[in-house]
Phi, psi and omega in degrees: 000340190301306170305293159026277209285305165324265168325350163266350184252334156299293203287339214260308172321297200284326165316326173317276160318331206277281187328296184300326137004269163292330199277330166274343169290113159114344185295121169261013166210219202285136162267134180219197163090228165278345169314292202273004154315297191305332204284292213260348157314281218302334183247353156307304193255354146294318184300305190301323171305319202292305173337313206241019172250323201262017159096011188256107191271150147317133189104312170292358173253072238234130144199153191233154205098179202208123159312132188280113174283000172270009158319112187256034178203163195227092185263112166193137171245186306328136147319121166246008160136232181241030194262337157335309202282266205303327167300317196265330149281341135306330183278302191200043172017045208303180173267108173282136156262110194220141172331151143291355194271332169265060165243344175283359189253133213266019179264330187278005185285314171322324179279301194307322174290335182271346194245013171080009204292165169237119160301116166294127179284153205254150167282145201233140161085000000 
């Protein structure tokens, strides 16, 4: 099952780039419109897939309640790693605040650039 898992999780990554890519190609800002349709349809059944590569089966995930939409911020803890990450872009893709130093890695920069995110700069001494 391991290969399996491998394999679903390389093609689901690399679809991932592909999508933010274009969805991103020529923007010089926040993207919307059908941009950012394709973008949260497209990461809606990858995050899930990435998911179900890391053994979080359909079923096992439940949630209740509803986002407020007049919330312009989406605040949530504790990091349980990256599987946190892979929910909430399944769930609604919010706009992330993240270090700048992970904006350098290069399947999550893509993602970071489709989503509008904003880097925080890292401080130095």
């Amino acid at each position: 099952l391991l290969p399996v898992r491998l394999v679903l999780l390389v093609v689901s990554v690399a679809l991932s780039t592909l999508v933010c890519k274009i969805v991103t190609f020529g923007a010089e800002k926040e993207i919307t419109g059908l941009r950012r349709s394709l973008m949260l349809w497209s990461h809606f059944v990858l995050s899930r897939l990435v998911m179900v590569a890391f053994g979080i089966w359909p079923g096992l995930l439940t949630v209740k309640g509803e986002l407020d939409p007049s919330a312009s911020v989406v605040v949530f803890g504790p990091h349980v790693g990256l599987l946190d990450g892979l929910f909430w872009l399944h769930f609604c893709a919010p706009r992330p605040i993240v270090l700048e130093t992970y904006t350098k890695i290069p399947g999550l920069s893509a993602v970071f650039k489709a989503c509008s995110g904003f880097a925080v700069p890292v401080a130095s001494g």
